[in-house]
Biopython code that builds the backbone (N, CA, C, O; Angstrom):
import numpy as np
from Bio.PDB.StructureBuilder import StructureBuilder

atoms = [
    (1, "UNK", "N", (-25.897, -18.885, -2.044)),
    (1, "UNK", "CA", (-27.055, -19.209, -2.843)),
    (1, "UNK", "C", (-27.222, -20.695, -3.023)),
    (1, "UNK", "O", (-28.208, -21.229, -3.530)),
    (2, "UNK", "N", (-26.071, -21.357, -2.516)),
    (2, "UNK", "CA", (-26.417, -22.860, -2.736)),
    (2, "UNK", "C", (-25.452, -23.400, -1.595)),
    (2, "UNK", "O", (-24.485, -22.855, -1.063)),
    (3, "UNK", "N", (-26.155, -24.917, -1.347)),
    (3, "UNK", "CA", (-25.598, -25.262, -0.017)),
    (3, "UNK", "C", (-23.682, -25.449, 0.115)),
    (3, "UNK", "O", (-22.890, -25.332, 1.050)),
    (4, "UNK", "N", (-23.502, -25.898, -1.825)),
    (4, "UNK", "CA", (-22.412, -25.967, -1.726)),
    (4, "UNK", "C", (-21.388, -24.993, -1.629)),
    (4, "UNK", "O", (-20.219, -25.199, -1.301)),
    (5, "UNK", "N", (-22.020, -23.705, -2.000)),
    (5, "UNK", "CA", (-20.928, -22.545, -1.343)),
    (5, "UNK", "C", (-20.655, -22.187, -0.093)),
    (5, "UNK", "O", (-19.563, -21.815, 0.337)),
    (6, "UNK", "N", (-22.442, -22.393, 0.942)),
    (6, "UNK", "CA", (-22.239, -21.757, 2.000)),
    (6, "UNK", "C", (-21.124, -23.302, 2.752)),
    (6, "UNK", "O", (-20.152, -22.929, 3.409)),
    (7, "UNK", "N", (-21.305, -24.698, 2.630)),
    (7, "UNK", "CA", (-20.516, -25.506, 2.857)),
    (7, "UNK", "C", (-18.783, -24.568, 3.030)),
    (7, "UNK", "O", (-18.074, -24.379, 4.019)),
    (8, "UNK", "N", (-18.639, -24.208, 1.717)),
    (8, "UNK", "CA", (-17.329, -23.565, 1.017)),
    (8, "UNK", "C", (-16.903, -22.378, 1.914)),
    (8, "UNK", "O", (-15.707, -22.437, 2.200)),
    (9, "UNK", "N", (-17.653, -21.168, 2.507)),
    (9, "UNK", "CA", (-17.435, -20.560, 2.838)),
    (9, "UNK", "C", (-17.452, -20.707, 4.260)),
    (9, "UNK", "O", (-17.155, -19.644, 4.804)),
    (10, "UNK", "N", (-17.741, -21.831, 5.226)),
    (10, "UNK", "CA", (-18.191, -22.078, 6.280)),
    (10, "UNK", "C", (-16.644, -22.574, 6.664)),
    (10, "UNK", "O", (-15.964, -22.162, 7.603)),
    (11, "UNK", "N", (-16.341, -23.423, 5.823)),
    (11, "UNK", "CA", (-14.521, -23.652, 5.689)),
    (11, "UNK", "C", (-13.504, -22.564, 5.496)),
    (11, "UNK", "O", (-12.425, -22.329, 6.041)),
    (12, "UNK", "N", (-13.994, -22.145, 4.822)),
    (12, "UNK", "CA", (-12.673, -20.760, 4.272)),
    (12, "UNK", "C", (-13.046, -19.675, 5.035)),
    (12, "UNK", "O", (-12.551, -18.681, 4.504)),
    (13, "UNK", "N", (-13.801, -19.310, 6.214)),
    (13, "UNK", "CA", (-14.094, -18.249, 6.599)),
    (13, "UNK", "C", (-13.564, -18.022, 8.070)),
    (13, "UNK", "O", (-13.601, -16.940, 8.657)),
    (14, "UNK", "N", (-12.924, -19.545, 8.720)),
    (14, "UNK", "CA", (-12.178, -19.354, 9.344)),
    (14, "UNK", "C", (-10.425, -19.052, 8.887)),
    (14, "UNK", "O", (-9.684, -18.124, 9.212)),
    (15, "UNK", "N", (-10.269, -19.811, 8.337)),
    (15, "UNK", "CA", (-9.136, -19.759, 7.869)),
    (15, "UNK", "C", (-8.904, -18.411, 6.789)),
    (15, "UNK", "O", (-7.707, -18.244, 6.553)),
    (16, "UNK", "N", (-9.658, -17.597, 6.214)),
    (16, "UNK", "CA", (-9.266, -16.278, 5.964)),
    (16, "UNK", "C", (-9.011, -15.025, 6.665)),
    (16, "UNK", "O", (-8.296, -14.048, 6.442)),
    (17, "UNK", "N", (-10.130, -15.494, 7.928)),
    (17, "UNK", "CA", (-9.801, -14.334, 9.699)),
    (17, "UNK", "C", (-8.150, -14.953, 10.023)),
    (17, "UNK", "O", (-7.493, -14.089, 10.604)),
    (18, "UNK", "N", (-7.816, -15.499, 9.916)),
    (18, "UNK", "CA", (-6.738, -15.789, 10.611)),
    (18, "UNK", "C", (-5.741, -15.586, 10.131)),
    (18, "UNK", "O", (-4.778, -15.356, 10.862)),
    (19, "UNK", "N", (-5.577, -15.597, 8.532)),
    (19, "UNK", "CA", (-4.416, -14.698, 7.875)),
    (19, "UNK", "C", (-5.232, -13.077, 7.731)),
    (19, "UNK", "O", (-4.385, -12.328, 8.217)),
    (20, "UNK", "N", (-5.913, -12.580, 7.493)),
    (20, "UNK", "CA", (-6.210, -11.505, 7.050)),
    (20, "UNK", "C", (-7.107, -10.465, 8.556)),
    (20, "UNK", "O", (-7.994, -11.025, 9.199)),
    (21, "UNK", "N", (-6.907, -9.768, 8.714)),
    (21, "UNK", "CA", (-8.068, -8.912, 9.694)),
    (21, "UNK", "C", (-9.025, -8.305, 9.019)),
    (21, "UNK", "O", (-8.999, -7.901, 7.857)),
    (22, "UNK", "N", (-10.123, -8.248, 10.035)),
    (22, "UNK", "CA", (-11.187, -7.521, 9.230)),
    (22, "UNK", "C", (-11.302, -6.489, 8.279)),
    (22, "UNK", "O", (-12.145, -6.536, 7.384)),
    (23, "UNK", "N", (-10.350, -5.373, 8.444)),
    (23, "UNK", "CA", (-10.184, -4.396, 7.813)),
    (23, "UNK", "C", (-9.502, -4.717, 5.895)),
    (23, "UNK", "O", (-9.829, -4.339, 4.770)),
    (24, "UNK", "N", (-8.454, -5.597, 6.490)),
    (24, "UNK", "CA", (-7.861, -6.642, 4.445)),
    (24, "UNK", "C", (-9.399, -6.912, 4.047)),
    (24, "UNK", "O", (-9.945, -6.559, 3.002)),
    (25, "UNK", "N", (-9.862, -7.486, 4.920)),
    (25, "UNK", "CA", (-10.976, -8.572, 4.425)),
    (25, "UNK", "C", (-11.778, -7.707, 3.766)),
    (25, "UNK", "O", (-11.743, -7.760, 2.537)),
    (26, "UNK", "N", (-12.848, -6.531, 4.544)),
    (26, "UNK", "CA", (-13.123, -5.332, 4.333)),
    (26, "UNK", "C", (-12.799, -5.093, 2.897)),
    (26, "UNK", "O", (-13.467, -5.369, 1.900)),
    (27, "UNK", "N", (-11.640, -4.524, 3.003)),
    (27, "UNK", "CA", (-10.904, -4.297, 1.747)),
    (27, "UNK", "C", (-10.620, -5.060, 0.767)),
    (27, "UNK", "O", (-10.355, -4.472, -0.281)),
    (28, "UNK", "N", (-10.597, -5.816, 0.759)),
    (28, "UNK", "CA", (-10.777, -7.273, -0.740)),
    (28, "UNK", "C", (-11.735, -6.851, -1.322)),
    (28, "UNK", "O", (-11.752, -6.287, -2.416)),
    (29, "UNK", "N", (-12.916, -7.184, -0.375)),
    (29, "UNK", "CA", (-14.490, -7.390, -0.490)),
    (29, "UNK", "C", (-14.733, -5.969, -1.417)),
    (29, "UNK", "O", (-15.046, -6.166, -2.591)),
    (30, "UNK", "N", (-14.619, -4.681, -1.001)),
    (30, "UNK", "CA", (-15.016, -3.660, -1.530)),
    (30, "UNK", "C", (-13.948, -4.058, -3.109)),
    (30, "UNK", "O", (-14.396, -4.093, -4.255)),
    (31, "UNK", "N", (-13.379, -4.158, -2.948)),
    (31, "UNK", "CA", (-12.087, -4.175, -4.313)),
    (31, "UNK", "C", (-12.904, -5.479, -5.352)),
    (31, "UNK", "O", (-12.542, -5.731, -6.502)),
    (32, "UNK", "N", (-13.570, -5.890, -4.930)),
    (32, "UNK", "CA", (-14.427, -7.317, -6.410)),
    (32, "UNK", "C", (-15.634, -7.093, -5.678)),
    (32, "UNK", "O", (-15.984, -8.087, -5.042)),
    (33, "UNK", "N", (-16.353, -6.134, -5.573)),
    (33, "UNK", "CA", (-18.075, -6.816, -5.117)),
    (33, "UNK", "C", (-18.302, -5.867, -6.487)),
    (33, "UNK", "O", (-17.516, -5.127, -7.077)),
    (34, "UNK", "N", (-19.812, -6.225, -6.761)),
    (34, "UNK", "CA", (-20.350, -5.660, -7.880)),
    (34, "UNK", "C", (-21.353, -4.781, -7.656)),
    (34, "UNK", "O", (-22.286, -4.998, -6.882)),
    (35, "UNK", "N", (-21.222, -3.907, -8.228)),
    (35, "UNK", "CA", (-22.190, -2.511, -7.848)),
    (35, "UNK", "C", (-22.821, -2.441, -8.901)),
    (35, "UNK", "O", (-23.483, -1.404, -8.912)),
    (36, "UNK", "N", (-23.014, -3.363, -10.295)),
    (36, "UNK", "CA", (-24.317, -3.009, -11.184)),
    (36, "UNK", "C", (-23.704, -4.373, -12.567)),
    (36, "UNK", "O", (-23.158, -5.438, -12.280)),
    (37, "UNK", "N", (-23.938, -4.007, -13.617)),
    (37, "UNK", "CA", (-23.828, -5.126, -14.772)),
    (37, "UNK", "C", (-22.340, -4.309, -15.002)),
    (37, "UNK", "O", (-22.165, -3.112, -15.228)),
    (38, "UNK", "N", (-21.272, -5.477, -14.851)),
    (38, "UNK", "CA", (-20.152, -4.953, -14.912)),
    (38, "UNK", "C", (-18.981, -3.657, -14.282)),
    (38, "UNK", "O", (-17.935, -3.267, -14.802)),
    (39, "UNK", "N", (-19.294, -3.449, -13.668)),
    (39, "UNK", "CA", (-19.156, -2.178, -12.365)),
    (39, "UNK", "C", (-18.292, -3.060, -11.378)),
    (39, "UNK", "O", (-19.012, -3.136, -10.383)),
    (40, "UNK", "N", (-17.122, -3.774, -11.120)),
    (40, "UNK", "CA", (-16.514, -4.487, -9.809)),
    (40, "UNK", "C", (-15.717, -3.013, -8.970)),
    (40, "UNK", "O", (-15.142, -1.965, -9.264)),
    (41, "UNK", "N", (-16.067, -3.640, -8.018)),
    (41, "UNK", "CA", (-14.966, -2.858, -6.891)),
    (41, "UNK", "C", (-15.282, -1.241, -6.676)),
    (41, "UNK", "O", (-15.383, -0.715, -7.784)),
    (42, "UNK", "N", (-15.438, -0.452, -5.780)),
    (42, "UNK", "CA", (-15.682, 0.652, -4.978)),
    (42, "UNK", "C", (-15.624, 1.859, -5.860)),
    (42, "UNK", "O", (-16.494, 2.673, -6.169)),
    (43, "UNK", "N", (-13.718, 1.700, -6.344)),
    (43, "UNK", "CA", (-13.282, 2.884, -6.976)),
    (43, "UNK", "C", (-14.233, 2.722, -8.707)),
    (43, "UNK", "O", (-14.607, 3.704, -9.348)),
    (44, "UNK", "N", (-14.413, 1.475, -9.080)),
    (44, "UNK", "CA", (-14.926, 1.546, -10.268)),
    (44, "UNK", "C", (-16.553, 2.104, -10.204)),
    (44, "UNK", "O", (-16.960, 2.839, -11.104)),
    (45, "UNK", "N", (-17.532, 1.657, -8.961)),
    (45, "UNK", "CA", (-18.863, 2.448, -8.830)),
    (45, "UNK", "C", (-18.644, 3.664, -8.884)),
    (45, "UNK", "O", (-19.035, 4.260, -9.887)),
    (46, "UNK", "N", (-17.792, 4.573, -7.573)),
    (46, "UNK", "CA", (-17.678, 5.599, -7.616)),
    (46, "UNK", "C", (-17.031, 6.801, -9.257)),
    (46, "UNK", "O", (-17.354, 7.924, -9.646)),
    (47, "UNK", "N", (-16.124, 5.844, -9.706)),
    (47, "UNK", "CA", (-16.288, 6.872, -11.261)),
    (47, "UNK", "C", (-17.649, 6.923, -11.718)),
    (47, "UNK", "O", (-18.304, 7.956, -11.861)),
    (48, "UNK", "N", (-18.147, 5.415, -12.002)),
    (48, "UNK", "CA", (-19.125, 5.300, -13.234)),
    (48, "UNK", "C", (-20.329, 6.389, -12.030)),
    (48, "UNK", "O", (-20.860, 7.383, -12.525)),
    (49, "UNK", "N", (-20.486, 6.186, -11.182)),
    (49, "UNK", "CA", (-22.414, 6.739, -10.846)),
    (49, "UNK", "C", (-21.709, 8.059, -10.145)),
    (49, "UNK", "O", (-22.679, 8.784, -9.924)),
    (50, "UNK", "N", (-20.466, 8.791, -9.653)),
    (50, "UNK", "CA", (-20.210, 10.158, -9.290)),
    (50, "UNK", "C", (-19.131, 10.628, -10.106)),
    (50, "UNK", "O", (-19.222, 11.856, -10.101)),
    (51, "UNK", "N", (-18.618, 10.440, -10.474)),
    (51, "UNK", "CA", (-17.309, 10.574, -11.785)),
    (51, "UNK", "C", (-16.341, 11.015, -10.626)),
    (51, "UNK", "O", (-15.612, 11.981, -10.851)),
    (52, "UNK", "N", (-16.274, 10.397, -9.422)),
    (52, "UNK", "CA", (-15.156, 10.735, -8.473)),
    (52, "UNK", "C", (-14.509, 9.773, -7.876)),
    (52, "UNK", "O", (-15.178, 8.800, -7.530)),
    (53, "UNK", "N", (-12.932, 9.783, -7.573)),
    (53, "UNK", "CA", (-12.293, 8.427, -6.673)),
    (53, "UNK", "C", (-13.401, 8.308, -5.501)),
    (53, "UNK", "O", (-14.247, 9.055, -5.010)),
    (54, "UNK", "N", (-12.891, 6.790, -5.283)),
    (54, "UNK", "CA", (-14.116, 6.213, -4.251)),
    (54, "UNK", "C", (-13.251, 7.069, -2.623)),
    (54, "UNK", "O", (-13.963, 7.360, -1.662)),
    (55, "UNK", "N", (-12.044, 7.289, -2.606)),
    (55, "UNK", "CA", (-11.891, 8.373, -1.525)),
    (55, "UNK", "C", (-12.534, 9.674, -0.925)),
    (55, "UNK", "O", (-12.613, 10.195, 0.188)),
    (56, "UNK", "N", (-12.939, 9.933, -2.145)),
    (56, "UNK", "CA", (-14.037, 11.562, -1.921)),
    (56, "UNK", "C", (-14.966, 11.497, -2.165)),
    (56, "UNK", "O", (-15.546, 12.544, -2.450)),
    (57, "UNK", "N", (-15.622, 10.354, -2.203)),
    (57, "UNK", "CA", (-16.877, 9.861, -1.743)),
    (57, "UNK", "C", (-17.451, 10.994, -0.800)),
    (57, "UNK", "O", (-16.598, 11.485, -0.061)),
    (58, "UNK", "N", (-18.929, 11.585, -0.660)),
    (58, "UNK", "CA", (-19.570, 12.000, 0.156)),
    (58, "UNK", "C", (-20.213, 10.854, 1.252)),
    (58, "UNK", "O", (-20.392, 9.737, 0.765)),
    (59, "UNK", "N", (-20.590, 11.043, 2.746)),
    (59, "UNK", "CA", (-21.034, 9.844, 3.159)),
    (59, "UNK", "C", (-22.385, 9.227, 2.449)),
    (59, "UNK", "O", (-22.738, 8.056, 2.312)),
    (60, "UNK", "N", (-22.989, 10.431, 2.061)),
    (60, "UNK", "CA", (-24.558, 10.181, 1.072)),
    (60, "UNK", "C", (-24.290, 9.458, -0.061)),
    (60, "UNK", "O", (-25.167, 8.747, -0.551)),
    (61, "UNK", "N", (-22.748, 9.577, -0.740)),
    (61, "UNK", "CA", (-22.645, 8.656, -1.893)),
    (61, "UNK", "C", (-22.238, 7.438, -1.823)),
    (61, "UNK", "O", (-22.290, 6.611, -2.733)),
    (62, "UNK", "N", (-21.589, 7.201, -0.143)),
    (62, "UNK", "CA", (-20.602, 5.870, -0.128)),
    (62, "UNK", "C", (-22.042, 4.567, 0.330)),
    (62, "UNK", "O", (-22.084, 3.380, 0.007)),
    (63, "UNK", "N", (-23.107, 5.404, 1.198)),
    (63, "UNK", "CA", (-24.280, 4.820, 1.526)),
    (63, "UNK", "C", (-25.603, 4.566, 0.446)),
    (63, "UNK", "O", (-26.604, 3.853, 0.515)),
    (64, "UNK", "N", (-25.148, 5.397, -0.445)),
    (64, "UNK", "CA", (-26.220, 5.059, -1.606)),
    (64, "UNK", "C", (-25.138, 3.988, -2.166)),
    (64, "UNK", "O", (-25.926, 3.075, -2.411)),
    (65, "UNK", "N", (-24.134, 3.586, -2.457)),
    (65, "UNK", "CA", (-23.447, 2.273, -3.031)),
    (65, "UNK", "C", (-23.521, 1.429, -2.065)),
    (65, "UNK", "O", (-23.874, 0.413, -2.665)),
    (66, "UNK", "N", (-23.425, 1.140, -0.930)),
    (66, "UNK", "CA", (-23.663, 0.453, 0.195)),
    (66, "UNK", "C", (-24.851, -0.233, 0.197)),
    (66, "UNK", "O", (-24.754, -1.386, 0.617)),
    (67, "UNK", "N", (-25.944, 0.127, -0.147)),
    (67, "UNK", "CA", (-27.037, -0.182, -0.217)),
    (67, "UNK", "C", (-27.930, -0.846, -1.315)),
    (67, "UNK", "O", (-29.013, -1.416, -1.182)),
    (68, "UNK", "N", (-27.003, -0.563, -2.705)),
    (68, "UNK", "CA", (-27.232, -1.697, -3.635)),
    (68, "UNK", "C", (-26.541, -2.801, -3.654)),
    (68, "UNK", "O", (-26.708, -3.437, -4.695)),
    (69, "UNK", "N", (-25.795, -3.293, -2.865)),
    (69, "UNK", "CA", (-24.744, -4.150, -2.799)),
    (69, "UNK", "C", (-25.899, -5.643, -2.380)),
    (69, "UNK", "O", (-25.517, -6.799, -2.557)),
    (70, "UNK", "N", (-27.158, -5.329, -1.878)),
    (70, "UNK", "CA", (-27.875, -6.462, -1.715)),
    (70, "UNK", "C", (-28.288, -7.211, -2.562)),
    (70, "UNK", "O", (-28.553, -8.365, -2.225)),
    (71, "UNK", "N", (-28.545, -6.631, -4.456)),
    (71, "UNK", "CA", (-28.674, -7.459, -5.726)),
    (71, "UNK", "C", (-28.559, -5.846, -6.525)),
    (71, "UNK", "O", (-29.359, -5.014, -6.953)),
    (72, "UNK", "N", (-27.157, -5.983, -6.430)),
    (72, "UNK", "CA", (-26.362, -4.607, -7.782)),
    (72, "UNK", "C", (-27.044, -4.664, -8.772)),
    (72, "UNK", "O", (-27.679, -3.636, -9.008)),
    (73, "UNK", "N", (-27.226, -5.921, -9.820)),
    (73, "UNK", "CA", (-28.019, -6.088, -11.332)),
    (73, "UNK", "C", (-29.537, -5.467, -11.165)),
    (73, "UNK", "O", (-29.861, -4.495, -11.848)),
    (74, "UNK", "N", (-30.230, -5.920, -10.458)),
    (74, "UNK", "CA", (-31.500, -5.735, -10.046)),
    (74, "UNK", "C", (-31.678, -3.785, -9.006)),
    (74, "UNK", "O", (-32.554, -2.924, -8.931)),
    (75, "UNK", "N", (-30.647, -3.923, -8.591)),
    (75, "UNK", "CA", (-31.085, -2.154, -7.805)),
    (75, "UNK", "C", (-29.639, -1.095, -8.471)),
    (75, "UNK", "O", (-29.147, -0.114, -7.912)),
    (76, "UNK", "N", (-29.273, -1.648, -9.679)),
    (76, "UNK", "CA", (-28.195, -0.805, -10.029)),
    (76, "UNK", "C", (-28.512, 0.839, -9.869)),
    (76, "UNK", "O", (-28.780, 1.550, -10.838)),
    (77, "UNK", "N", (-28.454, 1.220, -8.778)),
    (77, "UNK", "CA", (-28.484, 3.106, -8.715)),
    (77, "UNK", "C", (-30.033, 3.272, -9.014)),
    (77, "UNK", "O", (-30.428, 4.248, -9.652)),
    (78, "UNK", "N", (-30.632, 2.605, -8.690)),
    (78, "UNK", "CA", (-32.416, 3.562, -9.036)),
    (78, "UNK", "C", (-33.171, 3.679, -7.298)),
    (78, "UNK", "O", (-33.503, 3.003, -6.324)),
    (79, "UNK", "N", (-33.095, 5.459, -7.988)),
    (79, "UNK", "CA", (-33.014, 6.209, -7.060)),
    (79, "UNK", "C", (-34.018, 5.931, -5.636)),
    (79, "UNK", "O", (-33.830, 5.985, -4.421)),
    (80, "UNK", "N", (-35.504, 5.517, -6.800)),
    (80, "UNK", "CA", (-36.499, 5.296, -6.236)),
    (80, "UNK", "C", (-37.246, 4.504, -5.872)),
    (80, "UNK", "O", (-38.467, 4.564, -5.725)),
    (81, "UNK", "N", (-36.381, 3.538, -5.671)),
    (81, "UNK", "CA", (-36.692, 1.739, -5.475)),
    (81, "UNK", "C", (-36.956, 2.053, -3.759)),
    (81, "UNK", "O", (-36.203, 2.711, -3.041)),
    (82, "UNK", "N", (-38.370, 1.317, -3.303)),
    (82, "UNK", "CA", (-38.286, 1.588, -2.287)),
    (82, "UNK", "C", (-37.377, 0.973, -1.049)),
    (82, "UNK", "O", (-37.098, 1.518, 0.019)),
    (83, "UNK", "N", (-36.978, -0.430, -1.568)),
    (83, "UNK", "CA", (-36.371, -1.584, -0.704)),
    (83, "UNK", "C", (-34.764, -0.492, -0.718)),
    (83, "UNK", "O", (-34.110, -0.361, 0.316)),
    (84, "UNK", "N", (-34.407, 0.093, -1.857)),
    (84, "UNK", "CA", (-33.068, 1.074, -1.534)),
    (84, "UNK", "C", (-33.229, 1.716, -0.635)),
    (84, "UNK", "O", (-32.612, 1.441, 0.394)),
    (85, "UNK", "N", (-34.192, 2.906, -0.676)),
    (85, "UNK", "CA", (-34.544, 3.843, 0.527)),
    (85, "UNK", "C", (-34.532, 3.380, 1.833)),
    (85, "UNK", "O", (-33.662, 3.625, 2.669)),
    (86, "UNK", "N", (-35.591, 2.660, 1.991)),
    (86, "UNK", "CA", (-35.161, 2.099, 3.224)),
    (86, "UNK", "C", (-33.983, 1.498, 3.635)),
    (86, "UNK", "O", (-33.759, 1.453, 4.845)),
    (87, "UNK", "N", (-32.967, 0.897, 2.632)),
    (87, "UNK", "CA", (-31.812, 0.004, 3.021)),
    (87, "UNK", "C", (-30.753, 1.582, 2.986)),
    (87, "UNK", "O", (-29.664, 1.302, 3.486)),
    (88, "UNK", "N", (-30.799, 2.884, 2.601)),
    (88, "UNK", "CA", (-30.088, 3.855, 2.684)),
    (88, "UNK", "C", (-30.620, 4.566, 3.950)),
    (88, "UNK", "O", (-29.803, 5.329, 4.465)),
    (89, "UNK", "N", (-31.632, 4.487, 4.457)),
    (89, "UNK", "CA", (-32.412, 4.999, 5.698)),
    (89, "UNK", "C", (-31.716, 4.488, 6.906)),
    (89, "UNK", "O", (-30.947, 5.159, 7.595)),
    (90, "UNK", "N", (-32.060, 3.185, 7.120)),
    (90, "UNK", "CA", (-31.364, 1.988, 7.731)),
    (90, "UNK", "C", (-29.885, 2.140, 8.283)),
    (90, "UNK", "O", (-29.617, 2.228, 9.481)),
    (91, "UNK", "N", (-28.779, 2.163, 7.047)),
    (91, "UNK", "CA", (-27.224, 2.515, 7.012)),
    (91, "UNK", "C", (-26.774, 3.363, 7.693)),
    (91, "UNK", "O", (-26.053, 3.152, 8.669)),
    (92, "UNK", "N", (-27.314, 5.026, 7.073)),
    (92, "UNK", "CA", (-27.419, 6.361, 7.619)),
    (92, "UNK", "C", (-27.678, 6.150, 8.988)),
    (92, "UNK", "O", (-26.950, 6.835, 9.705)),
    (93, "UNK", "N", (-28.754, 5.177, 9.794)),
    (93, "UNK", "CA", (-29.280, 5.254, 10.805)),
    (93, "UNK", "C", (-28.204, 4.350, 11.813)),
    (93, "UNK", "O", (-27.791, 4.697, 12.920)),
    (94, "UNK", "N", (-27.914, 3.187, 11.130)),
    (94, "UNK", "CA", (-27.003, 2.593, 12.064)),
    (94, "UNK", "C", (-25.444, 3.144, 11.911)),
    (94, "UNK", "O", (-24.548, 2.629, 12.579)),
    (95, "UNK", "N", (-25.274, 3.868, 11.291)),
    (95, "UNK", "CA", (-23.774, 4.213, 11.079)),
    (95, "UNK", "C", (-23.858, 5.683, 11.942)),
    (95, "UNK", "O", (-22.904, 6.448, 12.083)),
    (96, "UNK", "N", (-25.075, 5.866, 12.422)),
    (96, "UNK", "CA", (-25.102, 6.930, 13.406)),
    (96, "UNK", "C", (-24.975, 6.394, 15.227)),
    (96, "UNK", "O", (-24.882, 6.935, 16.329)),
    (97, "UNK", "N", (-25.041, 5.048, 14.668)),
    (97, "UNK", "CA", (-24.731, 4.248, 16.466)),
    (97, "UNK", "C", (-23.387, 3.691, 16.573)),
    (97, "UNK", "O", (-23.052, 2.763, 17.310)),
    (98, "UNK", "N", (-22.673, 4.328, 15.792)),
    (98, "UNK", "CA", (-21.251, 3.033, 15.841)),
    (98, "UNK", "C", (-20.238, 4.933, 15.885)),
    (98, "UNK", "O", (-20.600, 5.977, 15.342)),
    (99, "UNK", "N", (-19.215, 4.725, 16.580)),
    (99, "UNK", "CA", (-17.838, 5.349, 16.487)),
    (99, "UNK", "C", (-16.921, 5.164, 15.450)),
    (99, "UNK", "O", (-16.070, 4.288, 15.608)),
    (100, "UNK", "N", (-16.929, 5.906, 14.281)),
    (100, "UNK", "CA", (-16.169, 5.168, 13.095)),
    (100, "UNK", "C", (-14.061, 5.750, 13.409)),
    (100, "UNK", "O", (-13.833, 6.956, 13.515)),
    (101, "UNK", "N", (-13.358, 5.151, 13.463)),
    (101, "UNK", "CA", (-12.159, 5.594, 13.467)),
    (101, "UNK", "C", (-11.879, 6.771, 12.290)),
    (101, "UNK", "O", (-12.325, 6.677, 11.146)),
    (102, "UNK", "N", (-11.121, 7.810, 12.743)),
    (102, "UNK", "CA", (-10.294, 8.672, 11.271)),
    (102, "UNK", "C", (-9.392, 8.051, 10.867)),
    (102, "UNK", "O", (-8.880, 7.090, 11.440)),
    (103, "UNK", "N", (-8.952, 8.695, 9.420)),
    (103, "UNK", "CA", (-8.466, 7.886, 8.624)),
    (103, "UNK", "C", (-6.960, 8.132, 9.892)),
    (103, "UNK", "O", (-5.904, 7.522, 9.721)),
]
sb = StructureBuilder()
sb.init_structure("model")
sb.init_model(0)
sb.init_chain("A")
sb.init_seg("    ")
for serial, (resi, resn, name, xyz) in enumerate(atoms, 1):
    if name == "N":
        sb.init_residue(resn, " ", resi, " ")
    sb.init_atom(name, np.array(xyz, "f"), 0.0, 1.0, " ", f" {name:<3s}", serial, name[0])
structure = sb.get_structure()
């Protein structure tokens, strides 16, 4: 959001691939991103908006959190925001072109 972070992150973004692989990184990221006003990290969305660990997640529920992740405060879980729909349309659609590994 400002030149001096992307500066910040333009530095630290090599040097975090190189200790960490995508998948840590992945995993940080889901563990502190914010899914609404006070809501951090995966397992904490998944209680508050399905009252379930973020493991048994349905794919319909892990892609409806996926998809507010573009401004959480502003699209916290409403259902009928159209910029969601389409960004849950979208997900569903490209996560149907990729080979995902089992656990």
């Amino acid at each position: 959001r400002s030149y001096f972070r992307k500066a910040q992150e333009i530095i630290l973004t090599p040097i975090v691939e190189a200790i960490w692989g995508k998948k840590r990184i992945l995993e940080i990221y889901l563990n502190i991103a914010e899914f609404g006003n006070g809501i951090f990290g995966a397992q904490a969305a998944a209680r508050y908006y399905f009252n379930k660990n973020a493991a048994n997640l349905s794919r319909a529920e892990a892609i409806r959190l996926a998809s507010i992740l573009i401004n959480p405060k502003k699209y916290q879980f409403v259902k009928s925001a159209p910029l969601i729909n389409r960004r849950v349309n979208r997900i569903s659609h490209d996560l149907n072109l990729v080979q995902i590994p089992q656990r």
